[in-house]
C-alpha positions as CSV (number, residue, x, y, z in Angstrom):
1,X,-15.5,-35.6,-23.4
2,X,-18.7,-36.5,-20.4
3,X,-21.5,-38.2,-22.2
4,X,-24.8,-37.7,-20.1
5,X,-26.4,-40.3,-18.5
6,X,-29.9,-40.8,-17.1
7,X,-31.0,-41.8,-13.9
8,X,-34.0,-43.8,-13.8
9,X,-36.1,-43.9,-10.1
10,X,-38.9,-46.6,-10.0
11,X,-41.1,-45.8,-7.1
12,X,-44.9,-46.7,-7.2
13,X,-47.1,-43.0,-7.3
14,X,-49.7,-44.6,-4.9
15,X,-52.5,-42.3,-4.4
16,X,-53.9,-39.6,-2.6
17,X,-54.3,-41.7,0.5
18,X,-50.6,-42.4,0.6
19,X,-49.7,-38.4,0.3
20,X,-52.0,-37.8,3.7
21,X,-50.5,-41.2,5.4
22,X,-46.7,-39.8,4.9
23,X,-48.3,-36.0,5.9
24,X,-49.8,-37.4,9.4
25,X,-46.5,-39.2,9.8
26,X,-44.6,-36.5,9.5
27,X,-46.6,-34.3,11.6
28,X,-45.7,-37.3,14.4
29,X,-42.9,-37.2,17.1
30,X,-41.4,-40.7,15.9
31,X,-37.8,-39.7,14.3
32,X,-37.3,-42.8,12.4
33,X,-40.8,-43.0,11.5
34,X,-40.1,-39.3,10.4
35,X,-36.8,-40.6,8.6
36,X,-38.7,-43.2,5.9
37,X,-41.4,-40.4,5.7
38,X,-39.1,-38.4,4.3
39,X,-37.5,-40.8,2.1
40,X,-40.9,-41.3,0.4
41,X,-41.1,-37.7,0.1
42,X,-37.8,-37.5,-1.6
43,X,-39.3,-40.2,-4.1
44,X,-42.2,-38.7,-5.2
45,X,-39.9,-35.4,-5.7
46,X,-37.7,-37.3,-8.2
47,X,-41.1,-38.6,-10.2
48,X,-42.4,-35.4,-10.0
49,X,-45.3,-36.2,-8.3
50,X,-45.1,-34.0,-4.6
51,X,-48.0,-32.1,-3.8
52,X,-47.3,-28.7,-2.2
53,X,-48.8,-29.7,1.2
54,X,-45.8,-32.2,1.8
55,X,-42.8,-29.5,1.5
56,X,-45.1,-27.5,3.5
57,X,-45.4,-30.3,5.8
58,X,-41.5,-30.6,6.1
59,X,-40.9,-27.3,7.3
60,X,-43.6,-27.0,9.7
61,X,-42.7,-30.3,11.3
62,X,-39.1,-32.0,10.3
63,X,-37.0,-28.8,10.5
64,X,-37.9,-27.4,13.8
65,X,-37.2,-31.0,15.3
66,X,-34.4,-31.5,18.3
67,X,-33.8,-34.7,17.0
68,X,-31.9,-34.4,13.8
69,X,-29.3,-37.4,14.8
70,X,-32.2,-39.7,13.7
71,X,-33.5,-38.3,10.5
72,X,-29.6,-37.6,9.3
73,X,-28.6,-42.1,10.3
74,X,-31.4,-43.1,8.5
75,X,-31.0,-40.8,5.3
């Protein structure tokens, strides 16, 4: 029989501040910047602490992109 098992994430909430730094980022042309961007995005999503305006963000600017080489190596 499978016992669960918890996964813990530590990853620092930061602030406001930080949410509009990783939104401007992501709005950028830089793929690798773009990459980390949305590895921070992916942490906030496991605390449960993304604010609407960041998935947003990710469709209007990430998906589109030609570049998806870059974001997929650094993921």
């Amino acid at each position: 029989m499978e016992k669960p098992c918890s996964l813990l994430v530590h990853f620092d909430k930061g602030s406001a501040m930080m949410t509009n730094k990783i939104k401007a980022d992501l709005e950028g042309s830089d793929g690798t910047i773009k990459a980390d961007m949305i590895h921070r995005a992916i942490s906030l999503l496991l605390n449960v602490e993304t604010p609407p305006q960041l998935f947003i963000t990710i469709v209007r600017y990430v998906l589109p992109s030609d570049d998806h080489t870059n974001l997929r190596n650094n993921l």
